[in-house]
ROVEXDO-180571 format. One record per residue: z negated, y negated, x negated of N, C-alpha, C in turn; residue in one letter; residue number from 1. Coordinates in steps of 0.001 Angstrom, whole numbers, always signed. Last residue first. Layout:
N
((Z; Y; X); (Z; Y; X); (Z; Y; X); 'A'; NUM)
...
This chain:
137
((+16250; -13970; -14098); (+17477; -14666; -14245); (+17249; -15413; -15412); 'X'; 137)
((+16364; -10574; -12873); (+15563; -11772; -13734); (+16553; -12408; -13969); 'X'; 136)
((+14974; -7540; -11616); (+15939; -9031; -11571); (+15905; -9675; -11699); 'X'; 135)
((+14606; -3935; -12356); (+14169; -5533; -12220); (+15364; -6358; -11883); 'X'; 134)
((+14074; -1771; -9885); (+14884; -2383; -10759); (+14260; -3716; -10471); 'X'; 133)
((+13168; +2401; -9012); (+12909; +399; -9247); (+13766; -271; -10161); 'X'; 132)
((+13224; +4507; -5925); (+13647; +3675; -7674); (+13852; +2345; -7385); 'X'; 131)
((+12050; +6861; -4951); (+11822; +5289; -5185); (+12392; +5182; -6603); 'X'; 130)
((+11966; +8994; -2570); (+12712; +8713; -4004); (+12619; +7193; -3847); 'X'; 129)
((+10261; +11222; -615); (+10908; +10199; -324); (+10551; +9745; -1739); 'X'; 128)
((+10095; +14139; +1671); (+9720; +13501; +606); (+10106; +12020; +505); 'X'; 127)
((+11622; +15353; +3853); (+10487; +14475; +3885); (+9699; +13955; +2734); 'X'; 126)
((+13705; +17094; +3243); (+12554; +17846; +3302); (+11165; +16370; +3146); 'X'; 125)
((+15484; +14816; +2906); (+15811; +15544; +3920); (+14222; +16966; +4090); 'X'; 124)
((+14313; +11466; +1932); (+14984; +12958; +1603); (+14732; +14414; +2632); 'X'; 123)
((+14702; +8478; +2135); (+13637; +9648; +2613); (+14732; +10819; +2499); 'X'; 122)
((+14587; +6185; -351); (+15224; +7147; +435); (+14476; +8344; +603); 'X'; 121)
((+13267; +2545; -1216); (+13502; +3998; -646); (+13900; +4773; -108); 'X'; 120)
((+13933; +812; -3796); (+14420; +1284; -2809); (+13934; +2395; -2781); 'X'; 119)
((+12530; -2397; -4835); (+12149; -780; -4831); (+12717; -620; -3807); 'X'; 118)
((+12424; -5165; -7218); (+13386; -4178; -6035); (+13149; -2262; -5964); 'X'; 117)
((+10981; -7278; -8509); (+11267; -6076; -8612); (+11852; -5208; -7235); 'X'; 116)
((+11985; -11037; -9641); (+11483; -10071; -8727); (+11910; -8757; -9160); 'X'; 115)
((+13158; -14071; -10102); (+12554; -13079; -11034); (+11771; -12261; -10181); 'X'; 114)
((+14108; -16134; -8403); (+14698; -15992; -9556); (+14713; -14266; -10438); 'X'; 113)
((+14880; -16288; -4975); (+13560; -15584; -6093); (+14180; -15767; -7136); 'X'; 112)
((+16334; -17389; -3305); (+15228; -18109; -3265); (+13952; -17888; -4869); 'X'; 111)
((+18690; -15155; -2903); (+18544; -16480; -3322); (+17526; -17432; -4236); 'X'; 110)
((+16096; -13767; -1454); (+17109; -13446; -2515); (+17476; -14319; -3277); 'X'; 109)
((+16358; -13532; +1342); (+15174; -14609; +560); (+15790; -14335; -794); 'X'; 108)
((+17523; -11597; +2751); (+17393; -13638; +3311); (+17418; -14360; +2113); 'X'; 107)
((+16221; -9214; +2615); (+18074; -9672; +1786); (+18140; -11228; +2242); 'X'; 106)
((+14215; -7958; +2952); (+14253; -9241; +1565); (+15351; -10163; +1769); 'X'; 105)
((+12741; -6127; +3789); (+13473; -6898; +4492); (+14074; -7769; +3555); 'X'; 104)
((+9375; -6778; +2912); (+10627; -5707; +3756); (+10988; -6359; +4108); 'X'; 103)
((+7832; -7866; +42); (+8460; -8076; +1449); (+9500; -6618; +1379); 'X'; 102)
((+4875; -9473; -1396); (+5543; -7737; -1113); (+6504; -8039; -1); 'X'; 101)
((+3738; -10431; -4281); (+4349; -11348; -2728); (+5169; -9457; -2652); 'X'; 100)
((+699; -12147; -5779); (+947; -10634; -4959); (+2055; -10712; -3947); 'X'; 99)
((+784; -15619; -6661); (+36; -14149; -6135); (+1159; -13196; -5945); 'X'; 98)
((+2061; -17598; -7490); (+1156; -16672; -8243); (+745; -15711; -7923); 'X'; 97)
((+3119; -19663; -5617); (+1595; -19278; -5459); (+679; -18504; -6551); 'X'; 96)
((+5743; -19634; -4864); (+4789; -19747; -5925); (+3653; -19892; -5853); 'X'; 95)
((+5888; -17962; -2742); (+6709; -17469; -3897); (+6539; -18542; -5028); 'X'; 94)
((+4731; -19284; -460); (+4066; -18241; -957); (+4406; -17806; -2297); 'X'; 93)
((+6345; -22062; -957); (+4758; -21676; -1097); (+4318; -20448; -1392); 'X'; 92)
((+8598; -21103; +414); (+8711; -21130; -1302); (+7488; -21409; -1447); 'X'; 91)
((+8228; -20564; +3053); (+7922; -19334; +2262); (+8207; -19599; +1228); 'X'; 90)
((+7320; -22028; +5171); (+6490; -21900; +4211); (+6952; -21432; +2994); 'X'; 89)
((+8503; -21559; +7877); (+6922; -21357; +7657); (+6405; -20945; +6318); 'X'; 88)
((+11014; -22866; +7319); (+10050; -23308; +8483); (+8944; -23081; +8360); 'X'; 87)
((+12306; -21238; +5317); (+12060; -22368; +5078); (+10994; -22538; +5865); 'X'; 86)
((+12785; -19053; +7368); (+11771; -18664; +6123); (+11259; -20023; +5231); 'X'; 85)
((+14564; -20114; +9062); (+13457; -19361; +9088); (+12275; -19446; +8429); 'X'; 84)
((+17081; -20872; +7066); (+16311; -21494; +7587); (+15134; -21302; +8149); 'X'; 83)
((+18104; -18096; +6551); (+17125; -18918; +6116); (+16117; -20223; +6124); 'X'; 82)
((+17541; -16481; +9785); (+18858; -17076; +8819); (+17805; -17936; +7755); 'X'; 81)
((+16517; -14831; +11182); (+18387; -14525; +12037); (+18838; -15570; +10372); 'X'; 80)
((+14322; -12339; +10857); (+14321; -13350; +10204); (+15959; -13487; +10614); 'X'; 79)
((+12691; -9188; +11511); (+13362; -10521; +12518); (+13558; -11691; +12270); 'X'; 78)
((+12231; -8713; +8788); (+13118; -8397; +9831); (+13851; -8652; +11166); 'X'; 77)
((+10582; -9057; +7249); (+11590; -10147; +7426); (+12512; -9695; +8066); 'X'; 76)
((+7304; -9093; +6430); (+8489; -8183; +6801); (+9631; -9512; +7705); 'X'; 75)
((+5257; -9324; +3406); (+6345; -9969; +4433); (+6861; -9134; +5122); 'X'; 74)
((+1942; -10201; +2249); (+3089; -8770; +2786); (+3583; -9639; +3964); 'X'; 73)
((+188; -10721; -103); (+1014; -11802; +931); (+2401; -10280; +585); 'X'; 72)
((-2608; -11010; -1632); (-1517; -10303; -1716); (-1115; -10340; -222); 'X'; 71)
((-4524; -12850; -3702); (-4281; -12447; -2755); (-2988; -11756; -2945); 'X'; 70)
((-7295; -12037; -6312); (-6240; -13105; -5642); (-5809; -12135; -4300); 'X'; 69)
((-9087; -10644; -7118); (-9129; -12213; -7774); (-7818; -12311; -7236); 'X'; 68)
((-9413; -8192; -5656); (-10270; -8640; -6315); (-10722; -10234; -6528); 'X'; 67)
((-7515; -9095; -2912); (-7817; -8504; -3393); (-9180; -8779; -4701); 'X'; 66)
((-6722; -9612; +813); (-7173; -10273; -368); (-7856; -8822; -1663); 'X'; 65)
((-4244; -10072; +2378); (-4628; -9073; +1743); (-5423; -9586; +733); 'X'; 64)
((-2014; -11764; +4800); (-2642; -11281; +3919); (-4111; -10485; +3520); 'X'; 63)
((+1623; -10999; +6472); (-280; -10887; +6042); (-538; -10729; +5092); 'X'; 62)
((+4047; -12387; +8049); (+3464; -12034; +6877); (+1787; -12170; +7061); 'X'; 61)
((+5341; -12031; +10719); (+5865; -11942; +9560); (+5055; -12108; +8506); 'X'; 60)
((+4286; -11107; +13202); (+3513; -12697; +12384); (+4276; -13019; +11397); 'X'; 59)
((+5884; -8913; +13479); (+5557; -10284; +14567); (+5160; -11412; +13769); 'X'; 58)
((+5400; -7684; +11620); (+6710; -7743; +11800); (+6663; -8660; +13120); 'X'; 57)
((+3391; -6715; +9510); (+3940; -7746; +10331); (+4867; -7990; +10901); 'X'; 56)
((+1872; -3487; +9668); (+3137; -4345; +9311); (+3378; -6030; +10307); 'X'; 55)
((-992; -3570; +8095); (-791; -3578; +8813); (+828; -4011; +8890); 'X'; 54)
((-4079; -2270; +6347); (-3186; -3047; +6574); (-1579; -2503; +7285); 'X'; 53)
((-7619; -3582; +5691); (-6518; -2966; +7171); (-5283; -3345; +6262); 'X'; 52)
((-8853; -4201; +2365); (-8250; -4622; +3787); (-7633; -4191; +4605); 'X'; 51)
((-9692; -3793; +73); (-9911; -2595; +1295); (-9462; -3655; +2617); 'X'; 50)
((-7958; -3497; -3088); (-8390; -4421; -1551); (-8405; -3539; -758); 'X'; 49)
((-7033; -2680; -5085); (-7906; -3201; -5423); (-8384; -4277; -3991); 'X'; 48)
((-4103; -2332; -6101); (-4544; -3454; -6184); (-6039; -3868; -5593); 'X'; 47)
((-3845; +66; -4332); (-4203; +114; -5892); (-4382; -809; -6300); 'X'; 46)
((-4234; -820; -1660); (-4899; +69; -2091); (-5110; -839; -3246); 'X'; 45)
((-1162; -1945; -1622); (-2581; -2598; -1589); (-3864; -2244; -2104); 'X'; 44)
((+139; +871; -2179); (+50; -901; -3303); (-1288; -1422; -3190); 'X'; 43)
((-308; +1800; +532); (-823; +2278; -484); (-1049; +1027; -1891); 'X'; 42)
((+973; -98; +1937); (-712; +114; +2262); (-884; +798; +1312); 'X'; 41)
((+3339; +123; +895); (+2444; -975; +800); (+1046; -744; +1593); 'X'; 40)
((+4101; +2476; +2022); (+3502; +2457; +712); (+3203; +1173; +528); 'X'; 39)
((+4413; +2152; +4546); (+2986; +3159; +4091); (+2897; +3047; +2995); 'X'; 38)
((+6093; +139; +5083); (+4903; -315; +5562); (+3513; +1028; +4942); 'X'; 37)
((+8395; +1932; +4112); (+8261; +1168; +3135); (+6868; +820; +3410); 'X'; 36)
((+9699; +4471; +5332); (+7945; +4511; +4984); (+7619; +3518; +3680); 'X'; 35)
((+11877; +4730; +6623); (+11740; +5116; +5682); (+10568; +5323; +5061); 'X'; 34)
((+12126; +3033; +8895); (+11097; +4148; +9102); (+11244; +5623; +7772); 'X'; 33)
((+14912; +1890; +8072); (+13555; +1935; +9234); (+13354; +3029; +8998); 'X'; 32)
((+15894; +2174; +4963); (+16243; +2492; +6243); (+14855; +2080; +6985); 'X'; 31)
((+15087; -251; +2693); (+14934; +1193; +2634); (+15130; +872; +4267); 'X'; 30)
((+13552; -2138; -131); (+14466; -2008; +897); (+14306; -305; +1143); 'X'; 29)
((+11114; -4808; -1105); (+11364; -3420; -395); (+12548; -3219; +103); 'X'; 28)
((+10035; -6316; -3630); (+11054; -6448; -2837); (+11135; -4840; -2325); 'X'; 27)
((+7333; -8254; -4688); (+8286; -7111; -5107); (+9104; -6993; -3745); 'X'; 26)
((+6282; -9847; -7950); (+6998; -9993; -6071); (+7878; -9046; -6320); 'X'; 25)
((+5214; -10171; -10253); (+4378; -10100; -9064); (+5111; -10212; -7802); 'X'; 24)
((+6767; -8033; -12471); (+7192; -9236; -11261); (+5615; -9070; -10940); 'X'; 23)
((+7678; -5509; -13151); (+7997; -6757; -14279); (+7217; -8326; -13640); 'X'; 22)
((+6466; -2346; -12810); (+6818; -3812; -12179); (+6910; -5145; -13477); 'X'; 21)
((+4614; -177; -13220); (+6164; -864; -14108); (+6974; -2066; -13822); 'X'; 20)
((+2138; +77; -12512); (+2377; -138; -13974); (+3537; -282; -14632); 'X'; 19)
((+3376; -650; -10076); (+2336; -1241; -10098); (+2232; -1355; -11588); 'X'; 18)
((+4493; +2907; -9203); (+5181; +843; -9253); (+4433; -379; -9827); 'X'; 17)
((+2238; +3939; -10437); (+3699; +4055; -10492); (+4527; +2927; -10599); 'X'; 16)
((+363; +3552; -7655); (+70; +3373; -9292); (+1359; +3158; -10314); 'X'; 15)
((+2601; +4299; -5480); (+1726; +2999; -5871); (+1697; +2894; -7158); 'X'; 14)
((+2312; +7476; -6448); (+3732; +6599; -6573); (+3353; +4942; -6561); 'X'; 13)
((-54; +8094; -6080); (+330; +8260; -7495); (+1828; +7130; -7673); 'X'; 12)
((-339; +7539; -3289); (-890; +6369; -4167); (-571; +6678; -5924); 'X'; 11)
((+998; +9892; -2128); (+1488; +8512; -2376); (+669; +7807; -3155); 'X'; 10)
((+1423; +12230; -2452); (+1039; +11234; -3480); (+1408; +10192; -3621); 'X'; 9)
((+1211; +13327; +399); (-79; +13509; -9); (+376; +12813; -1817); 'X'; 8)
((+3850; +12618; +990); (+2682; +11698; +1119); (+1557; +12181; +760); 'X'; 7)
((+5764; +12674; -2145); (+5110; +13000; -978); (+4235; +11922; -334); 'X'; 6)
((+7811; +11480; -4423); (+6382; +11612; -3828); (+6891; +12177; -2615); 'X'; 5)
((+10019; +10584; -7366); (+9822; +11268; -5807); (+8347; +11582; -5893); 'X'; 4)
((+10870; +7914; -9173); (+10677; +9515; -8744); (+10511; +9368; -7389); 'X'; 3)
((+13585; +6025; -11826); (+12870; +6240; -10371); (+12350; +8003; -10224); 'X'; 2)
((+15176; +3622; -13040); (+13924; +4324; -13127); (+13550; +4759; -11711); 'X'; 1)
């Protein structure tokens, strides 16, 4: 399953992921500067939170509070091995129930049983093609 946006739609593409997602954890992949950190500010959005938001890629993860829960954005890019991700927490966040959004994923994989995978490719007139897949075990 997958379309194409712009940025003037991006939040149509948000809305998009959001009513097909199987998961509350969703998984980003996509080249640098593909514009995974703009559509999770858009997600956020549609979920319903006016919070800044921002890439972590120092703190590795922020949160986002939304109506009735939170929403916990990873970037795992400077993550060298799982052990990492053990250290600060991260099968807490992945049950928690909440909202779990990461860039970067390929560490934590393992770790998820049941998640949605959105890849993006930026297309040569600057658009950019998201397609989603579930993964359920």
């Amino acid at each position: 399953m997958e379309i194409s946006y712009s940025l003037d739609s991006i939040d149509d593409a948000a809305n998009w992921i959001i009513k097909n997602v199987k998961t509350k954890t969703i998984f980003l992949y996509g080249e640098m500067g593909a514009g995974k950190t703009t559509l999770i500010k858009s997600i956020v959005k549609v979920l319903s939170s006016n919070d800044e938001v921002s890439s972590p890629t120092f703190s590795i993860v922020n949160e986002y509070e939304s109506l009735n829960e939170s929403i916990y954005h990873f970037d795992l890019y400077r993550i060298e091995n799982i052990e990492e991700a053990y250290n600060f927490g991260i099968e807490d966040y992945i049950d928690s129930n909440n909202w779990i959004i990461v860039e970067w994923p390929n560490l934590i994989e393992s770790l998820v049983d049941n998640y949605d995978r959105v890849f993006i490719n930026k297309n040569e007139d600057n658009s950019r093609t998201i397609r989603l897949e579930n993964r359920r075990i």
